[in-house]
The first five atom37 places (N, CA, C, CB, O) and aatype in JSON, in Angstrom:
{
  "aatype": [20, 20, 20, 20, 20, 20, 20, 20, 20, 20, 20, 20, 20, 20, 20, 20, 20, 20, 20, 20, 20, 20, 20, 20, 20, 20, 20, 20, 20, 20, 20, 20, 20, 20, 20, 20, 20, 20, 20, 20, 20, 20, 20, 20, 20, 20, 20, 20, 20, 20, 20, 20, 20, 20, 20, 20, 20, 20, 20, 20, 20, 20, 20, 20, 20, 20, 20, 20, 20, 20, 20, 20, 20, 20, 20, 20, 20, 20, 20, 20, 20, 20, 20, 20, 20, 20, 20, 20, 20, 20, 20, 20, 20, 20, 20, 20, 20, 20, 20, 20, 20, 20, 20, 20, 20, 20, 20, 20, 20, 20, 20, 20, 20, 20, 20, 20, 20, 20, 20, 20, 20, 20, 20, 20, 20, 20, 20, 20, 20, 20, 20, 20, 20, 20, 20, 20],
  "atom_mask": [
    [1, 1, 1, 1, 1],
    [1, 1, 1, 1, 1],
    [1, 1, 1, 1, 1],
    [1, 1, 1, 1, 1],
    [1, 1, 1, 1, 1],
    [1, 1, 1, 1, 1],
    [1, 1, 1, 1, 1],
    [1, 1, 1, 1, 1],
    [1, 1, 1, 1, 1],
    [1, 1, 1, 1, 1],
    [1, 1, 1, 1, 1],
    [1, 1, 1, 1, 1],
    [1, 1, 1, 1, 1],
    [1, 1, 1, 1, 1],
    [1, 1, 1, 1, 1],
    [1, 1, 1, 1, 1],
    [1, 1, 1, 1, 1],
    [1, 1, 1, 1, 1],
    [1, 1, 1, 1, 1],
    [1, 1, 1, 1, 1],
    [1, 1, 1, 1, 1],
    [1, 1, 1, 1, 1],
    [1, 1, 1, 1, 1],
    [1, 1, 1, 1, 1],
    [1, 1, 1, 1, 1],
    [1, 1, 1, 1, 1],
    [1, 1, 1, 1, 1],
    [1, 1, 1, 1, 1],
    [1, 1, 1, 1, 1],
    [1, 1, 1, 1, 1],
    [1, 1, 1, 1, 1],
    [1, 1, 1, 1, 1],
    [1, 1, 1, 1, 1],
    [1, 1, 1, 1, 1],
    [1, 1, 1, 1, 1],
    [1, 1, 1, 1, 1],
    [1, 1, 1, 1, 1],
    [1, 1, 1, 1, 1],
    [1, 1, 1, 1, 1],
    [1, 1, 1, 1, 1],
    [1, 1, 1, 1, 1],
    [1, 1, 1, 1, 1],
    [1, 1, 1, 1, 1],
    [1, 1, 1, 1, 1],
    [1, 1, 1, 1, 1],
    [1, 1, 1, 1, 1],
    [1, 1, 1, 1, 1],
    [1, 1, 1, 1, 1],
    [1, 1, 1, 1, 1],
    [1, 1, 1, 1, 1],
    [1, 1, 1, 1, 1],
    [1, 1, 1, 1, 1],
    [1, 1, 1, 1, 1],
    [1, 1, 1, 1, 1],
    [1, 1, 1, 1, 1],
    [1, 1, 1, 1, 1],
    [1, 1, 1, 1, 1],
    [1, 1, 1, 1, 1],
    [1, 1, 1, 1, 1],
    [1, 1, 1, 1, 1],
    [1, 1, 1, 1, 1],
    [1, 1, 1, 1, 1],
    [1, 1, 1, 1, 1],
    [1, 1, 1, 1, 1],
    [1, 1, 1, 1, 1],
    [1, 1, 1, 1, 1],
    [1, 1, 1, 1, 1],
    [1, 1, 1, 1, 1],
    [1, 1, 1, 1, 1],
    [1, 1, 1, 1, 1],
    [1, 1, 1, 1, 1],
    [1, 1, 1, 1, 1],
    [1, 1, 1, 1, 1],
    [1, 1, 1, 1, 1],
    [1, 1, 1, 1, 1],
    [1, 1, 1, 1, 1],
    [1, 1, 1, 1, 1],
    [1, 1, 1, 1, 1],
    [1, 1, 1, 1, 1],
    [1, 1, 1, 1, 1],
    [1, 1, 1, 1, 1],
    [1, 1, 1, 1, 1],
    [1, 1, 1, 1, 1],
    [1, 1, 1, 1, 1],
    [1, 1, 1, 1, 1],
    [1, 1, 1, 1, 1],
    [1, 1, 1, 1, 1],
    [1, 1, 1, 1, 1],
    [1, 1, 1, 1, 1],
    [1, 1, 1, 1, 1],
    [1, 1, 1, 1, 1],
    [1, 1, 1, 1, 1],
    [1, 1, 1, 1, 1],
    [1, 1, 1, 1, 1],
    [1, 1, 1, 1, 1],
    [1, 1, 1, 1, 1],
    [1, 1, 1, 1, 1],
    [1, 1, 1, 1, 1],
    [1, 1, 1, 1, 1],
    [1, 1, 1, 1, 1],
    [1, 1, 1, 1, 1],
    [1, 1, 1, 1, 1],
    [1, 1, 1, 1, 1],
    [1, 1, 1, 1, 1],
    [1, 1, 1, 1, 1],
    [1, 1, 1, 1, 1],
    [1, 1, 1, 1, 1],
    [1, 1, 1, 1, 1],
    [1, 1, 1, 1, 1],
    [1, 1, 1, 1, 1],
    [1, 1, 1, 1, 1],
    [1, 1, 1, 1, 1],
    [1, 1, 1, 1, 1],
    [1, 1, 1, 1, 1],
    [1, 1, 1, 1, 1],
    [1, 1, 1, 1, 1],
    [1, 1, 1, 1, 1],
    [1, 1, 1, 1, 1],
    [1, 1, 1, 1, 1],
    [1, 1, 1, 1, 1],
    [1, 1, 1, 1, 1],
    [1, 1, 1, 1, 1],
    [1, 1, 1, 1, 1],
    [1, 1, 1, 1, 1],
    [1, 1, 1, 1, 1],
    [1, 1, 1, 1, 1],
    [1, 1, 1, 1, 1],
    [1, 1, 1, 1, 1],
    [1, 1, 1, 1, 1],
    [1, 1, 1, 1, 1],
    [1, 1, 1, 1, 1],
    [1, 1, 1, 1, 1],
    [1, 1, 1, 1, 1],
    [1, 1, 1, 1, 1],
    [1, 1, 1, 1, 1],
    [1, 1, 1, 1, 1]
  ],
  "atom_positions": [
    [[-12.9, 22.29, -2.64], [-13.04, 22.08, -4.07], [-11.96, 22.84, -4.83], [-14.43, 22.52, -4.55], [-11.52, 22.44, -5.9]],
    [[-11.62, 23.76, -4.35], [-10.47, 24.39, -4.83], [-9.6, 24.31, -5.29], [-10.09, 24.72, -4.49], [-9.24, 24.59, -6.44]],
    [[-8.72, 23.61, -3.78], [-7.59, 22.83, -3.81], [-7.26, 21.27, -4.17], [-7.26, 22.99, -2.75], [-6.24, 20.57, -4.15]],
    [[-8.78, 21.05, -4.55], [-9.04, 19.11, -4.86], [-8.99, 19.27, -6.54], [-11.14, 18.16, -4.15], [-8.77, 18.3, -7.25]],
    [[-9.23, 20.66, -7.1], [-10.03, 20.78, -8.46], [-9.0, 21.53, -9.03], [-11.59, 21.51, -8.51], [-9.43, 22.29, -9.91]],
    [[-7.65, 21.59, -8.81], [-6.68, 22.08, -9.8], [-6.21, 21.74, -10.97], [-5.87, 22.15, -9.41], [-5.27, 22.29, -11.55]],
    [[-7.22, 20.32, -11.56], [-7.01, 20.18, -12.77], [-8.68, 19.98, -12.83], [-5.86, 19.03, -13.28], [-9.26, 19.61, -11.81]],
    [[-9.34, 20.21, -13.96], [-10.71, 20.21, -13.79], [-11.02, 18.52, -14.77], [-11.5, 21.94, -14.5], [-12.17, 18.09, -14.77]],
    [[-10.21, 17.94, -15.33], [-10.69, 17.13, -15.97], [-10.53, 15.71, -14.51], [-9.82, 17.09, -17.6], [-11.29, 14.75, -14.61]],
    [[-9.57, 15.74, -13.34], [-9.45, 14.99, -12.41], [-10.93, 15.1, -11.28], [-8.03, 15.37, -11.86], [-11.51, 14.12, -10.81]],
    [[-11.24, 16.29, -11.09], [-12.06, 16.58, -10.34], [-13.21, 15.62, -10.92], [-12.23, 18.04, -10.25], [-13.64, 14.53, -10.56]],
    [[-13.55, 16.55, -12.06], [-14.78, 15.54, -12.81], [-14.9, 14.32, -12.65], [-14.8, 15.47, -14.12], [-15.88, 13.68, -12.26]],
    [[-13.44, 13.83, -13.11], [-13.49, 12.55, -13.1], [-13.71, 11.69, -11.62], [-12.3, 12.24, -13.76], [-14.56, 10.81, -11.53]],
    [[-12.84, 12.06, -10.53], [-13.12, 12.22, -9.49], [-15.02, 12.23, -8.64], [-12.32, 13.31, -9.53], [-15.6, 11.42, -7.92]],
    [[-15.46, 13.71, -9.27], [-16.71, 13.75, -8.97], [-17.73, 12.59, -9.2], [-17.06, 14.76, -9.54], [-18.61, 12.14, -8.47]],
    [[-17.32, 12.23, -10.51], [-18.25, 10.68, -11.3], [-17.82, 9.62, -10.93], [-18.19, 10.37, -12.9], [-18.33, 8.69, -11.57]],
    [[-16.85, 9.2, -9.92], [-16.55, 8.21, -9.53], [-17.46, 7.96, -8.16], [-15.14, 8.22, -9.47], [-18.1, 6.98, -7.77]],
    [[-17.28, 9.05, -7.68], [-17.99, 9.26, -6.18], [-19.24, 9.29, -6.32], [-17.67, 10.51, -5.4], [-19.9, 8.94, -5.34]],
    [[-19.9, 9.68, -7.44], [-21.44, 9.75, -7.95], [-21.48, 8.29, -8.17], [-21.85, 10.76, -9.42], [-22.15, 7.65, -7.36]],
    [[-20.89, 7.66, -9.14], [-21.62, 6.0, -8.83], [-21.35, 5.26, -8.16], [-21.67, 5.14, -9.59], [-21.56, 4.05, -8.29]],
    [[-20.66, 6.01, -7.01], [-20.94, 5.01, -5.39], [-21.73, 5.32, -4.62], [-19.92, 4.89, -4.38], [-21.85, 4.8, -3.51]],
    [[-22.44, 6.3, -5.08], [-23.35, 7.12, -4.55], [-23.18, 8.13, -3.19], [-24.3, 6.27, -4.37], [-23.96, 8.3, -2.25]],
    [[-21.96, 8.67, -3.44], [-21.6, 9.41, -2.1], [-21.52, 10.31, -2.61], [-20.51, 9.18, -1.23], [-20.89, 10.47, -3.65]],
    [[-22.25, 11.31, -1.92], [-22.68, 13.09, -2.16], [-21.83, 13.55, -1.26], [-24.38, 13.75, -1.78], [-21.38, 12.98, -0.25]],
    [[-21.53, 15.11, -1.88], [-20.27, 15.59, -1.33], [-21.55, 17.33, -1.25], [-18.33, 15.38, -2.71], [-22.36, 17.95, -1.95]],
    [[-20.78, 17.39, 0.45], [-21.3, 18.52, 1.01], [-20.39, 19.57, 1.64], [-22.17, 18.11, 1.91], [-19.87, 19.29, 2.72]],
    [[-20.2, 20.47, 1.22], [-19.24, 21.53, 1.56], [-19.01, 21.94, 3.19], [-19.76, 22.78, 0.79], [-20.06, 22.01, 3.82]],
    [[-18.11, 22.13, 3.73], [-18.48, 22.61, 5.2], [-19.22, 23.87, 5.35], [-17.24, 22.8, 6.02], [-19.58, 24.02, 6.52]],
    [[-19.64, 25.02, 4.4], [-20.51, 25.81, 4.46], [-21.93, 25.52, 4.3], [-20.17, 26.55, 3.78], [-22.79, 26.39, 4.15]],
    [[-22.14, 24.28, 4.32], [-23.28, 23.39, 3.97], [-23.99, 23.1, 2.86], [-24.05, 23.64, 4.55], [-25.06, 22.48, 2.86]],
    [[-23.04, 23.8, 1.31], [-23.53, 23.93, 0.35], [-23.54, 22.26, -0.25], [-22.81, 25.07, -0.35], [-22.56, 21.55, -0.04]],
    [[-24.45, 21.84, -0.82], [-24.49, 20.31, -1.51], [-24.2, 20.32, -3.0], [-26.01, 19.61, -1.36], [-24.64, 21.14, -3.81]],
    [[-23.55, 19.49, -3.2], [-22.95, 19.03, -4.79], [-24.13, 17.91, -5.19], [-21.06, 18.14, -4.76], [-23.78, 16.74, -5.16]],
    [[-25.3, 18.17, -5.52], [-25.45, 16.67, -6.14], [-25.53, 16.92, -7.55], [-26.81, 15.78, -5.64], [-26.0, 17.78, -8.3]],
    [[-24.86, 15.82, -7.62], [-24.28, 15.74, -9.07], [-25.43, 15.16, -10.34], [-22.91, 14.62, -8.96], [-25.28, 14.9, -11.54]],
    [[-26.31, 15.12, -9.63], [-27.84, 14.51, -10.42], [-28.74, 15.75, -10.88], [-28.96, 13.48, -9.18], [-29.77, 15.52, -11.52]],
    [[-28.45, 16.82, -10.62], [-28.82, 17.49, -10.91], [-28.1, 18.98, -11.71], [-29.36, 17.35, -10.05], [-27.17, 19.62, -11.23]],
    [[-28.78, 19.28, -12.97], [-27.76, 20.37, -13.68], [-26.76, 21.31, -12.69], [-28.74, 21.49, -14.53], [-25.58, 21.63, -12.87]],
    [[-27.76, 21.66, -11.47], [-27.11, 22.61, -10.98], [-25.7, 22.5, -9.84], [-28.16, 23.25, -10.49], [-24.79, 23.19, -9.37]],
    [[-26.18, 21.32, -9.8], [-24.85, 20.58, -9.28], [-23.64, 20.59, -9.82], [-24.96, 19.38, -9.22], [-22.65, 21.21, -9.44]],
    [[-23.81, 19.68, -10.97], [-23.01, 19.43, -11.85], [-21.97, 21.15, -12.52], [-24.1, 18.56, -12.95], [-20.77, 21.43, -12.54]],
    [[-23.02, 21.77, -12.89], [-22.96, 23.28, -13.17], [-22.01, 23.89, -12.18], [-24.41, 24.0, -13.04], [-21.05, 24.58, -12.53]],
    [[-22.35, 23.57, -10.72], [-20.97, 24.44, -9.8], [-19.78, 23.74, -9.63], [-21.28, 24.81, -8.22], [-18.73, 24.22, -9.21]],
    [[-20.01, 22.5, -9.99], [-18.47, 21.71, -10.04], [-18.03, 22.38, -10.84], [-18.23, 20.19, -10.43], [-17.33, 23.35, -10.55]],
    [[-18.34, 22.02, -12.15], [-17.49, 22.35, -13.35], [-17.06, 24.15, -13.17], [-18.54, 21.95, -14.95], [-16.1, 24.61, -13.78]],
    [[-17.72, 24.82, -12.46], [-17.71, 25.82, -12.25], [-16.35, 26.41, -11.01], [-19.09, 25.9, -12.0], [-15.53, 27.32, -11.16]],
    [[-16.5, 25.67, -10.1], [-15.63, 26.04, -8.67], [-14.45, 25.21, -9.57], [-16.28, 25.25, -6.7], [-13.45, 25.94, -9.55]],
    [[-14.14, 23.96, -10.36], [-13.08, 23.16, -11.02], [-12.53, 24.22, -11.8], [-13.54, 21.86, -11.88], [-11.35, 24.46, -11.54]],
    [[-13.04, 24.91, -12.66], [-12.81, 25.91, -13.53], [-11.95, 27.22, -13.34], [-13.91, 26.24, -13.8], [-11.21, 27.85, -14.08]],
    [[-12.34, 27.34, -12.12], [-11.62, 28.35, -10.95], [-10.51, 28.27, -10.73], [-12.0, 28.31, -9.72], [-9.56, 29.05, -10.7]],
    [[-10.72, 26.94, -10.53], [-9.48, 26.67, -9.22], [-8.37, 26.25, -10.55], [-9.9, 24.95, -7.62], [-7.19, 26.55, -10.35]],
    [[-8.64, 25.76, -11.52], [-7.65, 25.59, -12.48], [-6.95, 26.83, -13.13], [-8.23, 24.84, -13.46], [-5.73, 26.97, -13.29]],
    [[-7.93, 27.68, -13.47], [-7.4, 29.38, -13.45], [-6.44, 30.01, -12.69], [-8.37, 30.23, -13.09], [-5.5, 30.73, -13.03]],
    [[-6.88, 29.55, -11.41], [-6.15, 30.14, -10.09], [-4.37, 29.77, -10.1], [-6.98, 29.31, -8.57], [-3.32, 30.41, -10.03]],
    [[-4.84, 28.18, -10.24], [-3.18, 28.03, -10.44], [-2.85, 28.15, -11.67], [-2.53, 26.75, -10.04], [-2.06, 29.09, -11.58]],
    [[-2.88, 27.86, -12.79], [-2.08, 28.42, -14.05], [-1.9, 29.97, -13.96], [-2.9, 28.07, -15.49], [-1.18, 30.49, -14.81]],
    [[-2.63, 31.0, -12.75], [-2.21, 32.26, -12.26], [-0.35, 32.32, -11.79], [-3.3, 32.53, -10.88], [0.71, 32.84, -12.14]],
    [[-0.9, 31.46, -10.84], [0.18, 31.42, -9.6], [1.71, 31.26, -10.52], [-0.18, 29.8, -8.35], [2.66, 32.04, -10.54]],
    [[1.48, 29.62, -11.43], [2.26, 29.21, -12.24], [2.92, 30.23, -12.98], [1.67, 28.4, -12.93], [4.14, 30.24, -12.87]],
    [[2.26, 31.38, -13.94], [2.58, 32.57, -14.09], [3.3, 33.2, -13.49], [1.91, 33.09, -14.13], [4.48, 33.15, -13.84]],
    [[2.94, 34.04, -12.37], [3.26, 34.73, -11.52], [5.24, 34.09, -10.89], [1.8, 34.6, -10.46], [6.25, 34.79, -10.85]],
    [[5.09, 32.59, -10.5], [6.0, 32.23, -9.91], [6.86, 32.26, -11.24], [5.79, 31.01, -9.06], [8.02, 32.46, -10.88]],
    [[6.81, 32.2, -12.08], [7.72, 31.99, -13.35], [8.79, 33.34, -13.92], [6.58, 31.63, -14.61], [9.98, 33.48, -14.22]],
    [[7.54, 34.22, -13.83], [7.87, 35.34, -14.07], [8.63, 36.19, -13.15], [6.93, 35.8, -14.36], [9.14, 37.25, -13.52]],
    [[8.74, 35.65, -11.74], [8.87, 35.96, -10.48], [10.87, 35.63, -10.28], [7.59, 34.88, -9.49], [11.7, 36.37, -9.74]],
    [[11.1, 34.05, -11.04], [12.06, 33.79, -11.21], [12.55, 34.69, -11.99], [12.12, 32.76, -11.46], [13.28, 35.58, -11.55]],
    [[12.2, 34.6, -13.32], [12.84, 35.16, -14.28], [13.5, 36.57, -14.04], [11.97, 35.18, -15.26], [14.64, 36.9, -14.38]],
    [[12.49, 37.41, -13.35], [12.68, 38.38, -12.86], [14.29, 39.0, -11.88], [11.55, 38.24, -12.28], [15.14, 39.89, -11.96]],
    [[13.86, 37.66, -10.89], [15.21, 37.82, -10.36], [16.41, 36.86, -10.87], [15.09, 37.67, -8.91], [17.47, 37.15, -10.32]],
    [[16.5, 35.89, -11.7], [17.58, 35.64, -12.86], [18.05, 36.88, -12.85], [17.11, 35.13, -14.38], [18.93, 37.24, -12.07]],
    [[17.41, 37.8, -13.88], [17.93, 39.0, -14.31], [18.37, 40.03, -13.75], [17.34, 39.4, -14.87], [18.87, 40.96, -14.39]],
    [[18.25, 40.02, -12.47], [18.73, 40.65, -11.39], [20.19, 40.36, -10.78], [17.8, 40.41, -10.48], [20.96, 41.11, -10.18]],
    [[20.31, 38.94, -11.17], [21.59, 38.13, -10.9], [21.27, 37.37, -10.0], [22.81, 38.81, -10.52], [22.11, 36.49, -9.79]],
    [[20.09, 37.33, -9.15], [20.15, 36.38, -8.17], [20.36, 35.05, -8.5], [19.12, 36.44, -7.52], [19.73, 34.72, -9.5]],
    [[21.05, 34.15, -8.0], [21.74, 32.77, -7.98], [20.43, 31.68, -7.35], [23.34, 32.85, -6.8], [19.6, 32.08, -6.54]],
    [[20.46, 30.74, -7.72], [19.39, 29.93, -7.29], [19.88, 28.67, -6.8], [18.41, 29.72, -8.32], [20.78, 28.35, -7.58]],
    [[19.75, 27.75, -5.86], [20.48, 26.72, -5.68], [21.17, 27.11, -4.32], [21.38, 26.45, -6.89], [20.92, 28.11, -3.64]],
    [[22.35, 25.84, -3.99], [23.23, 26.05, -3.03], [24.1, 26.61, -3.69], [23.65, 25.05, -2.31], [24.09, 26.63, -4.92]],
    [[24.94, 27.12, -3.03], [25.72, 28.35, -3.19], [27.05, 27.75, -2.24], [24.82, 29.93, -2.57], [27.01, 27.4, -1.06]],
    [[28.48, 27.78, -3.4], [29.7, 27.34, -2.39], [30.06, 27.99, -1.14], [30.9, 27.42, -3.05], [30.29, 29.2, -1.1]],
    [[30.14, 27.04, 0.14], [30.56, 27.43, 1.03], [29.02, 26.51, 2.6], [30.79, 29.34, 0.57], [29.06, 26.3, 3.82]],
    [[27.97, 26.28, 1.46], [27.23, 25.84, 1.69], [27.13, 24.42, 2.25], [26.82, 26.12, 0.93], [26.56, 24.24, 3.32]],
    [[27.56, 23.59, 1.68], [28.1, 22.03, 1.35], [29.42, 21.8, 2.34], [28.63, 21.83, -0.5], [30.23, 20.96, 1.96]],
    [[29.7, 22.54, 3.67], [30.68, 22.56, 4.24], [31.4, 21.11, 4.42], [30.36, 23.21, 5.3], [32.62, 21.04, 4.52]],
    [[30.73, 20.19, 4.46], [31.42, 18.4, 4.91], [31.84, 18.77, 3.89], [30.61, 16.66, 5.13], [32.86, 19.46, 3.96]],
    [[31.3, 18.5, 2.61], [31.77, 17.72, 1.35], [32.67, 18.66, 0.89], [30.64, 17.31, 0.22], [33.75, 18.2, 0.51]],
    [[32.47, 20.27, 0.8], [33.45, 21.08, -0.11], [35.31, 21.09, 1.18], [32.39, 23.28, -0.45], [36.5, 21.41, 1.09]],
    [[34.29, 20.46, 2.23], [36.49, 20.5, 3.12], [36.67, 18.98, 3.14], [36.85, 21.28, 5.56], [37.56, 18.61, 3.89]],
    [[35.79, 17.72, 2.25], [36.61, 16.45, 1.78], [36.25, 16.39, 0.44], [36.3, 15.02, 2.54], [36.35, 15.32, -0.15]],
    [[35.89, 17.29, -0.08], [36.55, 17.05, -2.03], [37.86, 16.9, -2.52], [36.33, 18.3, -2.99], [38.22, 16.31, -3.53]],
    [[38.73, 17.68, -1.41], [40.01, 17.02, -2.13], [40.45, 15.81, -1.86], [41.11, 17.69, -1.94], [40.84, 15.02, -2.72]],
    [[40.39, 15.55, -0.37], [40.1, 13.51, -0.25], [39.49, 12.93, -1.42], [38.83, 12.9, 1.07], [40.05, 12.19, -2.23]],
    [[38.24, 13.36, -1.44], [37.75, 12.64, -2.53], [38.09, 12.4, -3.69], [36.95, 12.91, -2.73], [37.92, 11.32, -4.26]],
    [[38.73, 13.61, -4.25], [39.37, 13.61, -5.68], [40.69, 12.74, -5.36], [39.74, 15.3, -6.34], [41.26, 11.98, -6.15]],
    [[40.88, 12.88, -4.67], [42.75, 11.84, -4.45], [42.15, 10.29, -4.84], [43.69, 11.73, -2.08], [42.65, 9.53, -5.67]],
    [[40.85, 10.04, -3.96], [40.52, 8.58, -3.63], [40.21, 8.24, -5.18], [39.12, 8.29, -2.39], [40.56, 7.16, -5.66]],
    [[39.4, 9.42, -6.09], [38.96, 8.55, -7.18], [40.14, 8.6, -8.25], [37.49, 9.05, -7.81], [40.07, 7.84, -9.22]],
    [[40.99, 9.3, -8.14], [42.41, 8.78, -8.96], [43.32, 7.59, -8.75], [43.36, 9.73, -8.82], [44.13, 6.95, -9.41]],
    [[42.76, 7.58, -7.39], [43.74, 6.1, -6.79], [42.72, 5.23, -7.47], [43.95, 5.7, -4.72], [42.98, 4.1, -7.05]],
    [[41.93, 5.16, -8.1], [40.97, 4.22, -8.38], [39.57, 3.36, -7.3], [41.91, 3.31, -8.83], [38.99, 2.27, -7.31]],
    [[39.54, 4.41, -6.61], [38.45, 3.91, -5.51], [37.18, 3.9, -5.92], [38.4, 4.7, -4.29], [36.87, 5.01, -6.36]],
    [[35.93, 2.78, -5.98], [34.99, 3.3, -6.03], [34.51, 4.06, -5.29], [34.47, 2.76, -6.18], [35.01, 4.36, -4.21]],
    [[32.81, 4.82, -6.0], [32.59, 5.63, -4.88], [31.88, 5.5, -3.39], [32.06, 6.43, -5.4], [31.84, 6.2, -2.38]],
    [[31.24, 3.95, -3.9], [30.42, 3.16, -2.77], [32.28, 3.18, -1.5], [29.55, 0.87, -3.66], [32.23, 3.66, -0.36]],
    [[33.42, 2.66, -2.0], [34.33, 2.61, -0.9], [34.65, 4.18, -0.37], [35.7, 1.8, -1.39], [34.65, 4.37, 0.85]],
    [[34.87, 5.11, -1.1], [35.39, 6.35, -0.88], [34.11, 6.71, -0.33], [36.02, 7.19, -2.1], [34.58, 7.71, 0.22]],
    [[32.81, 6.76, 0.02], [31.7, 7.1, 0.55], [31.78, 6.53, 2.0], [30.56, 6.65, -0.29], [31.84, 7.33, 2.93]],
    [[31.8, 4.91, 2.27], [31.8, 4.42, 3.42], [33.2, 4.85, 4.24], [31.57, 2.98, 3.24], [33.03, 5.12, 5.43]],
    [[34.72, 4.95, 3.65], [35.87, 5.87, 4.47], [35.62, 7.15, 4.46], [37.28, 5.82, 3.95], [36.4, 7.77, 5.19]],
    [[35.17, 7.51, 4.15], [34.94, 9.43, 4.31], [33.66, 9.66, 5.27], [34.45, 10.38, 2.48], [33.59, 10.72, 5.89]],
    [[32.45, 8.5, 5.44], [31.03, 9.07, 5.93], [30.34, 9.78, 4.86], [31.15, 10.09, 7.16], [29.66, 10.59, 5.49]],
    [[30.16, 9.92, 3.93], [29.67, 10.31, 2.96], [28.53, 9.35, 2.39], [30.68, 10.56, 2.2], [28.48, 8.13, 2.58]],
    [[27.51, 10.21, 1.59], [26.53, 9.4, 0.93], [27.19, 9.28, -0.26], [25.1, 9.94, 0.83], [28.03, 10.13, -0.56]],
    [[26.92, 8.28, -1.06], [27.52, 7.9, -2.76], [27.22, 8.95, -3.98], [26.71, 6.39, -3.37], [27.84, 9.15, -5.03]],
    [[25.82, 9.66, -3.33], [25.18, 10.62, -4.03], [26.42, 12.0, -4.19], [23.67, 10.99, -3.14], [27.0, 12.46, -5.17]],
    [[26.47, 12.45, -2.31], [28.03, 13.13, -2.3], [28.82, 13.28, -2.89], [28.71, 12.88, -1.78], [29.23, 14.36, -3.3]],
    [[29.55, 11.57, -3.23], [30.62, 11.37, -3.91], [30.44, 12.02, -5.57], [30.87, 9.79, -3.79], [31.14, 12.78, -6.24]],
    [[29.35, 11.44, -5.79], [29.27, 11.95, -7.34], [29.25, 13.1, -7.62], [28.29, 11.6, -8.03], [29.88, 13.56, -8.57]],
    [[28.07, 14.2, -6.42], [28.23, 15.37, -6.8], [29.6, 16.2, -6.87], [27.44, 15.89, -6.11], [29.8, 17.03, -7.76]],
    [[30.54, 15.91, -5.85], [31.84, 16.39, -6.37], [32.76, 16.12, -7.31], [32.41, 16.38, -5.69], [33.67, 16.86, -7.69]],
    [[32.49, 14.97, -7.68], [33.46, 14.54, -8.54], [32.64, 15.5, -9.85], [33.64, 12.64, -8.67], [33.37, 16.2, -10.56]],
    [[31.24, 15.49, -10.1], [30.48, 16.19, -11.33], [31.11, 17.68, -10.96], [28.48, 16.07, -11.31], [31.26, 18.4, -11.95]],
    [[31.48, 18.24, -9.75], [31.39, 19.91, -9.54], [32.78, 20.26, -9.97], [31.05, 20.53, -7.8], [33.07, 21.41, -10.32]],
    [[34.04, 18.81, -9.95], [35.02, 18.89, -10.09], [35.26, 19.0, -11.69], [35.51, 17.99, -9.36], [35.97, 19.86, -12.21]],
    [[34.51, 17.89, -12.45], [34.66, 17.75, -13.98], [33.82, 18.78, -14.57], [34.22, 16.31, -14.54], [34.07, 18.62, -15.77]],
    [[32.9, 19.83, -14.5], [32.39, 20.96, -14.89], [33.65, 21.93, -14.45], [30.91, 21.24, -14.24], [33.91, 22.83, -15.25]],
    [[34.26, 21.85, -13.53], [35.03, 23.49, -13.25], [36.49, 23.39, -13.73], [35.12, 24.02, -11.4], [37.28, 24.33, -13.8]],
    [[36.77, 21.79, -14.12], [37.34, 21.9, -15.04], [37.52, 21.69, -16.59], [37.79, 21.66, -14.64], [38.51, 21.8, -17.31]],
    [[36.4, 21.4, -16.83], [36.09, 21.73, -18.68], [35.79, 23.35, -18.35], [34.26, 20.66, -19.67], [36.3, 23.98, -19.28]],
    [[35.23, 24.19, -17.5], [35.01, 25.41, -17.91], [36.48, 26.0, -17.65], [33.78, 26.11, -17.17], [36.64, 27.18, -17.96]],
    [[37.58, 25.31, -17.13], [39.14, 26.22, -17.18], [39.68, 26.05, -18.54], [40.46, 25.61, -16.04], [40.1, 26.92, -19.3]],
    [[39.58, 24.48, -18.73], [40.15, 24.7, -19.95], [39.31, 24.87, -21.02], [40.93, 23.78, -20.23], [39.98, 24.75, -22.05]],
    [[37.96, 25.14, -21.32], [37.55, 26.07, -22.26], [37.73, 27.23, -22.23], [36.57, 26.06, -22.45], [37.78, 27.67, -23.37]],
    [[37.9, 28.23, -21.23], [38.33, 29.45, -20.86], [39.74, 29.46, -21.0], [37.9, 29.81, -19.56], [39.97, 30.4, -20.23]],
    [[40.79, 29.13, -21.37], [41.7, 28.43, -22.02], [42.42, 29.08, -23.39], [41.02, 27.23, -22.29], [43.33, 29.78, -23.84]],
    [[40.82, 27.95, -23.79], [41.11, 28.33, -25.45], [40.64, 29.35, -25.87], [40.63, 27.45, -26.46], [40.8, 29.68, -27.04]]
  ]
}
């Protein structure tokens, strides 16, 4: 219920679906949900309640967790040197898309995915708007 009930308005909804098919839900500790009765109903909304707490915790925690090390300087992502195929044929690549190649052709002569292609050509046109803004 925990991990089924991390949003409590799905669970519910969830729970009342399964209630008018009439399938009762029994915990492996042998505890019973029936939902026909207050007290049933009462520990759903109850264990749902939890478990929605629990993660808007975590959510917290992991957020703050980043932020934390942002400010530390830690880098997030791949990191150059990483991308070894593509960062030792980016300069192929950059030749091919001046010659006017698409990237579907410059993808299938290189072995490359098209996705590839774009990301360098994007890593190429960011590092150079940031030279020549650093520039001016």
């Amino acid at each position: 219920m925990t991990r089924w009930g991390r949003s409590t308005i799905d669970l519910i909804e969830t729970l009342q679906s399964l209630h008018r098919r009439q399938v009762s839900l029994i915990a492996q500790t042998g505890l019973q949900f029936d939902l026909n009765t207050p007290q049933g109903r009462l520990i759903a909304h109850l264990m749902a309640s939890l478990a929605e707490f629990e993660r808007d915790l975590v959510r917290e925690r992991v957020r703050s967790g980043v932020a934390a090390a942002k400010a530390r300087g830690q880098k997030f992502g791949r990191q150059p040197g990483q991308r070894v195929k593509a960062d030792k044929l980016a300069p192929k690549v950059l030749q091919m898309v001046q010659s006017g190649y698409s990237y579907r052709k410059i993808a299938a002569s290189l072995h490359l995915s098209k996705t590839t292609v774009l990301d360098i050509v994007k890593r190429h046109r960011v590092s150079s708007n940031a030279a020549i803004n650093s520039a001016n």
